[in-house]
NUFIDO-556981 format. One line per 4 residues: number of its first residue (from 0); their letters; for each residue x, y, z of C-alpha. Coordinates in nm, 2 decimals, padded with zeros to 4 digits. Each point is the difference from the previous one (the first is absolute). Layout:
<atoms>
NUM> a> X Y Z  ... .
</atoms>
This chain:
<atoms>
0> xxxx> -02.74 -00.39 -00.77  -00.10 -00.20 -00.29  00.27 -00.14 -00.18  -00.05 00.04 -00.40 .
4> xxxx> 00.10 -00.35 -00.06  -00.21 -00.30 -00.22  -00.16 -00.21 00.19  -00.06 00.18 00.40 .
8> xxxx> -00.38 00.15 00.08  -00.05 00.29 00.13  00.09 00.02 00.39  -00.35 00.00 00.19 .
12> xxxx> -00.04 00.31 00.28  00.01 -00.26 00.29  00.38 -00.09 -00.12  00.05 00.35 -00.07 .
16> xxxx> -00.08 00.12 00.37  00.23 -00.23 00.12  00.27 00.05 -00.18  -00.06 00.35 00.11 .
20> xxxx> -00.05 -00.12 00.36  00.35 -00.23 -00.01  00.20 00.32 -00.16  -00.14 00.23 00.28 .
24> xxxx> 00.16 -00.26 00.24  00.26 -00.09 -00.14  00.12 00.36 00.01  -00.09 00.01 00.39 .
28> xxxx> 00.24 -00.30 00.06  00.28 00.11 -00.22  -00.03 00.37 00.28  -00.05 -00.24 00.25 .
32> xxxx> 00.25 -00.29 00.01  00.38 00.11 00.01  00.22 -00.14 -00.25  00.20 -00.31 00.09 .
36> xxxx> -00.27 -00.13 00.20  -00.02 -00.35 -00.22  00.19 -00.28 00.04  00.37 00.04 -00.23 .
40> xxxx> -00.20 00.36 -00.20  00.37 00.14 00.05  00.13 -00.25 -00.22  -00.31 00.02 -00.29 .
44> xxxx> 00.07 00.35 00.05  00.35 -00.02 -00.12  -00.08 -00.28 -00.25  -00.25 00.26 -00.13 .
48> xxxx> 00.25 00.26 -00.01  00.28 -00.22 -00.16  -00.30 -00.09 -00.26  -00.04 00.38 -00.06 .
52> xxxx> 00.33 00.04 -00.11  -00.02 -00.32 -00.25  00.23 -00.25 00.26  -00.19 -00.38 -00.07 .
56> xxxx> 00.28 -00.24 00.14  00.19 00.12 00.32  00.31 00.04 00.09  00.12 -00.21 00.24 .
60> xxxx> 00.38 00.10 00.18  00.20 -00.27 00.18  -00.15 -00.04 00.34  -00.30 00.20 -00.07 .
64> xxxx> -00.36 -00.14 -00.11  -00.11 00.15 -00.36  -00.08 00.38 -00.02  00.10 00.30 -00.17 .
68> xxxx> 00.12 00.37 00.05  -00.31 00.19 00.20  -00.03 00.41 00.01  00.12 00.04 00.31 .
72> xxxx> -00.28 00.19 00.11  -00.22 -00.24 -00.06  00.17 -00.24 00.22  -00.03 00.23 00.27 .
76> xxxx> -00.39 00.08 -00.04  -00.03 -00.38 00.03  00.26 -00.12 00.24  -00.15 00.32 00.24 .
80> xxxx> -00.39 -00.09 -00.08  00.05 -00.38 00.06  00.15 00.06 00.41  -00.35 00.01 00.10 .
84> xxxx> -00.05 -00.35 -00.13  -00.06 -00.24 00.33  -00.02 00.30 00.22  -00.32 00.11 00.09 .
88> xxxx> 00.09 00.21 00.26  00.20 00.23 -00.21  -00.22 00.28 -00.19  00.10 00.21 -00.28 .
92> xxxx> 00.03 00.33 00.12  -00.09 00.31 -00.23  00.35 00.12 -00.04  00.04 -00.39 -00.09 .
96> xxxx> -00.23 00.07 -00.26  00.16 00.34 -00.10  00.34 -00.18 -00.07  -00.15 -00.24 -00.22 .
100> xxxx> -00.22 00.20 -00.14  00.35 00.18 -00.14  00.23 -00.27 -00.09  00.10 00.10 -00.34 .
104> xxxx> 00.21 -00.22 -00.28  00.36 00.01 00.08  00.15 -00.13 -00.38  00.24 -00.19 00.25 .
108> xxxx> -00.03 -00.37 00.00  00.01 -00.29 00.22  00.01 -00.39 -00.05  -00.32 -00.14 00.18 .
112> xxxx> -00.05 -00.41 -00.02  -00.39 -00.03 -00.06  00.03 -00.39 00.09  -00.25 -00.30 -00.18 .
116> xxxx> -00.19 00.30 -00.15  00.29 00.03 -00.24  -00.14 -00.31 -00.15  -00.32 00.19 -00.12 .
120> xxxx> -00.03 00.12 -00.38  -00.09 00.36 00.10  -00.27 00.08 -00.22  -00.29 -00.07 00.27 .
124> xxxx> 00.21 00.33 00.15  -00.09 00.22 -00.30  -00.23 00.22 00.19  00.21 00.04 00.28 .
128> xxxx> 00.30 00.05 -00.19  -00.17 00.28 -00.21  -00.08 00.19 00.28  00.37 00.00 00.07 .
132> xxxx> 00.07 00.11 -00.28  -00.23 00.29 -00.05  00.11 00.09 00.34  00.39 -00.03 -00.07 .
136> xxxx> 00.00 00.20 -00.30  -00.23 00.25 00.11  00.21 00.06 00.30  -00.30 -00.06 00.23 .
140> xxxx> 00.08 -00.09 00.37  00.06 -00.38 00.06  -00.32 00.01 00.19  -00.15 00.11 -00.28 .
144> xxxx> 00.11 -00.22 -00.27  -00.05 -00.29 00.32  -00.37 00.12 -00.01  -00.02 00.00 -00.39 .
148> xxxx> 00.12 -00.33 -00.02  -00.28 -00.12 00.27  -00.28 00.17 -00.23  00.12 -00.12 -00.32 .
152> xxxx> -00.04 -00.37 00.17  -00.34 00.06 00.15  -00.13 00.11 -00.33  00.13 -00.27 -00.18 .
156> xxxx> -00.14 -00.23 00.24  -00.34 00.13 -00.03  00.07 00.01 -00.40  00.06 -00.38 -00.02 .
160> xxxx> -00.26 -00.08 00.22  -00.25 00.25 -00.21  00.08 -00.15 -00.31  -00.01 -00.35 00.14 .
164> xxxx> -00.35 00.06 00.11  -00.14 00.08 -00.31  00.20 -00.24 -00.17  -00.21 -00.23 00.26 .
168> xxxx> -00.20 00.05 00.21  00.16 -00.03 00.34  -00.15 -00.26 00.21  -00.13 00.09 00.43 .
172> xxxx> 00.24 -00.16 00.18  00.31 00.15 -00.28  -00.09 00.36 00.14  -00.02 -00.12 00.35 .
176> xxxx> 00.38 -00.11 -00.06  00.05 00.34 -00.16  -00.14 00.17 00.31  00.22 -00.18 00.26 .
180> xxxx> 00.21 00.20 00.20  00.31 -00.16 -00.08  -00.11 00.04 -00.34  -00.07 00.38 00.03 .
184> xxxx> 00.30 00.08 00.21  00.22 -00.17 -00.27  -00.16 00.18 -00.28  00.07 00.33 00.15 .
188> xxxx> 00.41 -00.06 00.05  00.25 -00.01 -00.23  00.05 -00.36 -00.02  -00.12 -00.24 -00.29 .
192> xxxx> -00.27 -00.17 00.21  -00.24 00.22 -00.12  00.09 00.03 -00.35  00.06 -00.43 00.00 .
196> xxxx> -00.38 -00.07 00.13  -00.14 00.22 -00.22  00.17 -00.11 -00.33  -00.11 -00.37 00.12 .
200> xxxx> -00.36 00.08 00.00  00.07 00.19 -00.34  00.16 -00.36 -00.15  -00.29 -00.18 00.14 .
204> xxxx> -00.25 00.24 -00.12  00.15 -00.04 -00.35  00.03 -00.37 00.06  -00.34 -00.04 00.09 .
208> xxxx> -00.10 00.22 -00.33  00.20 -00.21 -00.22  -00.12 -00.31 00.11  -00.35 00.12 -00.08 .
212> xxxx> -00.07 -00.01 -00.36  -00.36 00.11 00.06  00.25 00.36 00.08  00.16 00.17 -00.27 .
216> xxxx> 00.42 -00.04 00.06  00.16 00.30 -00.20  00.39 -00.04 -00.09  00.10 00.29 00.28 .
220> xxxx> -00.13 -00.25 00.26  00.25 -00.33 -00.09  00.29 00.29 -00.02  -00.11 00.17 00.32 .
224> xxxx> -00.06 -00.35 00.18  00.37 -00.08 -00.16  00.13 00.25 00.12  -00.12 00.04 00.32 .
228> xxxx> 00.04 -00.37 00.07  00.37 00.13 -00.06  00.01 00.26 00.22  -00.16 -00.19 00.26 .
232> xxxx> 00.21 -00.39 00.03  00.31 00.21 -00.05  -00.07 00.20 00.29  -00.16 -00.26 00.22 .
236> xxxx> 00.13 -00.39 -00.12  -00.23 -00.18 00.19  -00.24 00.14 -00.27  00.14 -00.17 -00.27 .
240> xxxx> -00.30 -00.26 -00.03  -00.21 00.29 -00.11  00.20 -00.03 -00.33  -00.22 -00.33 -00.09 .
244> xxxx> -00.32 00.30 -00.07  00.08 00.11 -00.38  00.12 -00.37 -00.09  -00.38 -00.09 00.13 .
248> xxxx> -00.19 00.32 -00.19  00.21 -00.10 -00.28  -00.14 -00.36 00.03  -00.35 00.09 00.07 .
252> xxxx> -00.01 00.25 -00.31  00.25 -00.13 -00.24  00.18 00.30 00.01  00.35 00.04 -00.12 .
256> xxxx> 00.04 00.34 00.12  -00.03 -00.14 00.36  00.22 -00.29 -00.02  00.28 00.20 -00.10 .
260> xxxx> -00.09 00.25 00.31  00.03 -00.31 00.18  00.36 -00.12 -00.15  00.17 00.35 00.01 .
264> xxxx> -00.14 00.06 00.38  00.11 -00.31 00.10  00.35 00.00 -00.21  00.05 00.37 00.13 .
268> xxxx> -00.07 -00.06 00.39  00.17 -00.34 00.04  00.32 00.22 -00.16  00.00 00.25 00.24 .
272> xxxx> -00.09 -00.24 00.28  00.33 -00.19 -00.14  00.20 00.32 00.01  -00.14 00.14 00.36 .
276> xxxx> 00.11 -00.31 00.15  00.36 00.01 -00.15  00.08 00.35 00.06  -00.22 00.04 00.39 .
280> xxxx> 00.22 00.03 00.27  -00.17 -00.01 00.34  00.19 -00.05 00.31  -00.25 00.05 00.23 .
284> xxxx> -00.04 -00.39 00.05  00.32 -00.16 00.04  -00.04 -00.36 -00.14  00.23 -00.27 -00.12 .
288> xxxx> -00.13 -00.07 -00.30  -00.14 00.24 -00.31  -00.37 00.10 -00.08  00.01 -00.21 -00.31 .
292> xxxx> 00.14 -00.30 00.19  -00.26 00.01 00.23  -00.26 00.02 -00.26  00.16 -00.27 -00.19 .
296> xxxx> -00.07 -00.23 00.27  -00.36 00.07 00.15  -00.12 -00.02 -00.35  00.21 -00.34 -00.06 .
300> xxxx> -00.12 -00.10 00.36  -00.35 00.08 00.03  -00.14 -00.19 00.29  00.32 00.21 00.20 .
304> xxxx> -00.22 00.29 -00.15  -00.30 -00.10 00.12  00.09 -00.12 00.33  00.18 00.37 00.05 .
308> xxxx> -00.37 00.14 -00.09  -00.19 -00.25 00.20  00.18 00.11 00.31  -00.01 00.41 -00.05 .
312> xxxx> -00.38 -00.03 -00.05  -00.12 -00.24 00.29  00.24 00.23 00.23  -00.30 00.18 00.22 .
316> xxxx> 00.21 00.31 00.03  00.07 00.05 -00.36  -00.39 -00.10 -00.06  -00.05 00.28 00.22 .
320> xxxx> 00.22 00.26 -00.19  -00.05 -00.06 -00.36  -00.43 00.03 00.07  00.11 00.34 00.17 .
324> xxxx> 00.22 00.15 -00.16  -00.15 -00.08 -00.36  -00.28 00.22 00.11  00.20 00.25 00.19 .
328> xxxx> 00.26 00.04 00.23  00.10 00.34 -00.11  00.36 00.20 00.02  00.28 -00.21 -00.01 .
332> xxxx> -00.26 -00.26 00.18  00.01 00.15 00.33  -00.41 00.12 -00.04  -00.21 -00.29 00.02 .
336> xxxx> -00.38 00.09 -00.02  -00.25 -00.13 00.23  -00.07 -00.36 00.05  -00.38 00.02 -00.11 .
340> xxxx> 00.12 00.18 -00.31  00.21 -00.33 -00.15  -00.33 -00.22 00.09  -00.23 00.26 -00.16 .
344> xxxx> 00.22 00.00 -00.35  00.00 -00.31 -00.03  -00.33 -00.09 00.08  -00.11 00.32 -00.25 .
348> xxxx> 00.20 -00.20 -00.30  -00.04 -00.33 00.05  -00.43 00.08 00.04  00.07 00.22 -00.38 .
352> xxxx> 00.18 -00.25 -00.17  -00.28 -00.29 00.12  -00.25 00.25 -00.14  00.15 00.01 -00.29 .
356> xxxx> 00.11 -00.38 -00.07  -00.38 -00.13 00.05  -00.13 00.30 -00.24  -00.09 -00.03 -00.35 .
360> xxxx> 00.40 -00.05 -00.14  -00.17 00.11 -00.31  00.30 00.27 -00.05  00.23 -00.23 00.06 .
364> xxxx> 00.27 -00.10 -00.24  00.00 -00.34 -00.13  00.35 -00.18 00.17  00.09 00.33 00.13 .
368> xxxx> -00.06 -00.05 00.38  00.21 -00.33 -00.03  00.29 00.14 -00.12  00.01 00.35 00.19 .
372> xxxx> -00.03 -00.23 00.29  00.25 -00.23 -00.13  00.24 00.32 -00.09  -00.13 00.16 00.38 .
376> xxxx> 00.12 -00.30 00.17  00.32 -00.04 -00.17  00.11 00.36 00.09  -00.07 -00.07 00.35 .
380> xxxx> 00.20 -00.30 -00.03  00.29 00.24 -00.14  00.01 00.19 00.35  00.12 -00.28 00.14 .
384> xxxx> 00.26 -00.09 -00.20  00.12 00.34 -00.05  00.05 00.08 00.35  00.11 -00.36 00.06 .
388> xxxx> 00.29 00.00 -00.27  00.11 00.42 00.07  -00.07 00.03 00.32  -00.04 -00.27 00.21 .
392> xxxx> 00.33 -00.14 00.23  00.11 -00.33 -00.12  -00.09 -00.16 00.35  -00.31 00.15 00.05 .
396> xxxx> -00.35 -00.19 00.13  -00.23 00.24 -00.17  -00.01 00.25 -00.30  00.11 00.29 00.10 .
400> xxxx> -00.07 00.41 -00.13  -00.37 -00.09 -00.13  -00.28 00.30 00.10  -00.37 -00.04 -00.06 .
404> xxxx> 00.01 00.26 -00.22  00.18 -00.21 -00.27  -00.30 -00.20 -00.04  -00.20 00.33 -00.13 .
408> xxxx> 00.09 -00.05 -00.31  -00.07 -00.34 -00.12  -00.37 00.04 00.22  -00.07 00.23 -00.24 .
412> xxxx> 00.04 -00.19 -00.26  -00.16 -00.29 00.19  -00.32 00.16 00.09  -00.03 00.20 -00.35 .
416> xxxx> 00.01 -00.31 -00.17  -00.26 -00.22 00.23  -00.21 00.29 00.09  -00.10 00.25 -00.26 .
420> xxxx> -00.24 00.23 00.05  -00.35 -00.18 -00.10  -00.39 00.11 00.07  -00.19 00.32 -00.10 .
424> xxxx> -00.21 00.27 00.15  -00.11 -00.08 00.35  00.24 -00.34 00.11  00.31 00.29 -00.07 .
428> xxxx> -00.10 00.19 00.19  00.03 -00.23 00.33  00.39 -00.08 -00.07  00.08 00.40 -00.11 .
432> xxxx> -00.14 00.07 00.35  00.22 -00.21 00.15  00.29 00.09 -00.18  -00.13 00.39 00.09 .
436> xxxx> 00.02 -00.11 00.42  00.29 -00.14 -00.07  00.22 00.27 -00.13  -00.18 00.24 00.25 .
440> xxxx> 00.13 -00.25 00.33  00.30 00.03 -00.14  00.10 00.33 -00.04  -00.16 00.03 00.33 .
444> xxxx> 00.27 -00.28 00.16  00.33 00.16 -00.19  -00.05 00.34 -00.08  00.00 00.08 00.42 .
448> xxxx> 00.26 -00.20 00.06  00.23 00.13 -00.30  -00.05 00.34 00.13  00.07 -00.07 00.35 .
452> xxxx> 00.34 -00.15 -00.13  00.14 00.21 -00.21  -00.08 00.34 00.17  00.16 00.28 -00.05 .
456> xxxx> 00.10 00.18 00.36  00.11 00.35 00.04  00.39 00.06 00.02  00.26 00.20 -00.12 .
460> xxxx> 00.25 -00.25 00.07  00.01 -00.34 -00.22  00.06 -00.28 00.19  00.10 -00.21 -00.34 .
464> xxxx> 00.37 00.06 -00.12  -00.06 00.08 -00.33  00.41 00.01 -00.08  00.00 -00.40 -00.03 .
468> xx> 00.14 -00.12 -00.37  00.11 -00.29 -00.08 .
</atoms>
């Protein structure tokens, strides 16, 4: 597991354990959860797939939101997987599982929209889209090459968090984050949540790294920060403030090399950010007016902007959902955990990150926390105005399509940044405790309750109608 690369120290047997320990579950979960099972995974699957066979803008047919020709096979194992979405009732049976289990690649191909993920510079689907791949041209099952693609996510999210840990260290209340449910369940699918949060705390990690010049700052880091900065905004827009963190390295070191990471990454994402909004076709949302003419006016109307904002987040019910559901309401959010569950999580982080505020700091980059917070709370700010300008209806009271989970990201970033990891010897070992209870209540709270879902009952009838193509 250690990378031969300048600049990383060796990876100490506690970080080793767990990265055995979150492999060995991450593997259980992948078994255990059923694909289709987060929210829009069919259409990062077939983003994915389109990715695999080099498709970056999407077609977009009149009358039809932007996609692109699908293996019909594929459409099937998805379109048949995703019917027990909202139904709890309904339980795979085994000849359910059978059928899937033999869904092979037709070579016969079907248009399939993919909607506002269309907008999304595929490479943060890499992993999943090799997996495909391997899969497809090794004439594997669909289920197969489904299941590939899952691994190949996992272990590249446990790769960028690896290497952003001993890029720097990562702070108590970051690996509480990490061990969310929500944040587990969404590493384990085959959507880009996983892959997203993890190559946040990897641009933080680096960010934090540069900033300290105390810390050596080898050349791969401003490319891979570059590049992953990339990767990241052009996947996820409301990241785009993120883009500020080689312009600041490059300030705080006087390096060239980093300045011109920060031109090209911004110059390259604010193309394709140009181009997805041009050539996106989503018809999902029927509105009078264009994405860009929305956007034109809440940013040339700002108190409209806030006001819309100011009314979404003193609304008590959508208070309610975004605390949940960015901790975990799981499935397509139809599994909400246990009420003492939300008030322990966030009692556990907001207790580590106090710890870690009023401790020595001495690790702590000089300016960094500002502007991670600065770049945390700007990405948050994003959300809003993404959803309000693509999704929202014209007429609408509050912001509409936001989820908790959203939020992951730039709390990564936010806590990273604020709350490194900081004291020695005995006063770590308090907050690793924690952290230890913490992961243990809650594979004890969603590990029963994923099992009892997604069950597999005896059968030799399926009671899904694996026929359905679109």
């Amino acid at each position: 597991m250690n990378l031969t690369l300048p600049g990383l120290p060796p990876l100490s047997i506690t970080a080793r354990i767990t990265t055995l320990l979150a492999l060995i579950v991450g593997l259980f979960l992948i078994h255990l959860i059923p694909p289709m099972q987060s929210p829009d995974e069919g259409a990062h699957l077939l983003r994915a797939y389109l990715w695999s066979h080099g498709k970056v803008i999407m077609d977009a047919p009149p009358g039809k939101v932007s996609g692109g020709a699908t293996d019909v096979g594929l459409i099937r194992y998805a379109q048949g997987n995703s019917q027990i979405t909202y139904h709890p009732d309904i339980k795979r049976t085994q000849a359910d599982q059978d059928t899937a289990n033999h869904l092979a690649w037709q070579d016969n191909y079907a248009f399939v929209g993919v909607g506002g993920i269309a907008s999304y510079f595929p490479a943060i689907y890499t992993p999943q889209a090799a997996g495909l791949f391997v899969g497809e041209h090794l004439r594997l099952s669909i289920a197969t090459s489904y299941w590939l693609a899952r691994l190949f996510a996992m272990l590249a999210v446990i790769g960028l968090v690896l290497l952003a840990h001993r890029i720097h260290p990562l702070g108590w209340p970051t690996l509480v984050l990490l061990a969310m449910p929500m944040s587990v369940f969404q590493a384990a699918m085959a959507t880009q949540d996983g892959i997203a949060d993890a190559l946040t705390l990897l641009c933080a990690c680096l960010f934090l790294r540069g900033m300290d010049k105390a810390s050596t700052y080898p050349r791969w880091m401003s490319v891979a920060l570059g590049l992953g900065l990339f990767v990241l905004a052009s996947a996820k827009p409301n990241m785009l403030p993120l883009l500020i963190f080689p312009l600041a390295i490059g300030w705080r070191r006087g390096s060239k090399a980093d300045y011109l990471a920060f031109a090209l990454a911004m110059a390259v994402t604010l193309a394709w950010t140009a181009i997805a909004m041009k050539t996106t076709v989503d018809l999902r949302v029927v509105r009078p007016h264009s994405t860009g003419y929305y956007l034109t006016h809440y940013l040339t109307h700002p108190l409209d902007f806030a006001h819309k904002v100011s009314t979404t987040l003193t609304d008590s019910t959508t208070q309610r959902f975004y605390l949940r559901s960015f901790v975990g309401i799981l499935g397509w959010l139809e599994m909400p955990l246990p009420t003492a569950f939300y008030w322990f999580t966030y009692g556990v982080l907001l207790s580590l990150t106090a710890c870690a505020l009023v401790g020595h700091g001495g690790d702590r980059p000089k300016m960094a926390p500002a502007i991670g917070a600065l770049a945390a709370s700007g990405a948050m700010l994003l959300i809003f105005l993404g959803l309000l300008v693509s999704w929202t209806p014209e007429q609408a009271a509050l912001i509409d399509g936001i989820q908790g989970r959203y939020f992951i990201a730039p709390t990564l970033l936010l806590v990273q940044a604020l709350a490194p990891r900081s004291g020695e010897g005995r006063w770590a070992r308090l907050p690793f405790g924690v952290v230890c209870c913490y992961v243990a209540a809650a594979a004890w709270v969603m590990l029963p309750m994923l099992a009892a879902r997604y069950q597999i009952v005896p059968g030799t009838t399926p009671v899904l109608n694996w026929n359905v193509a679109q």
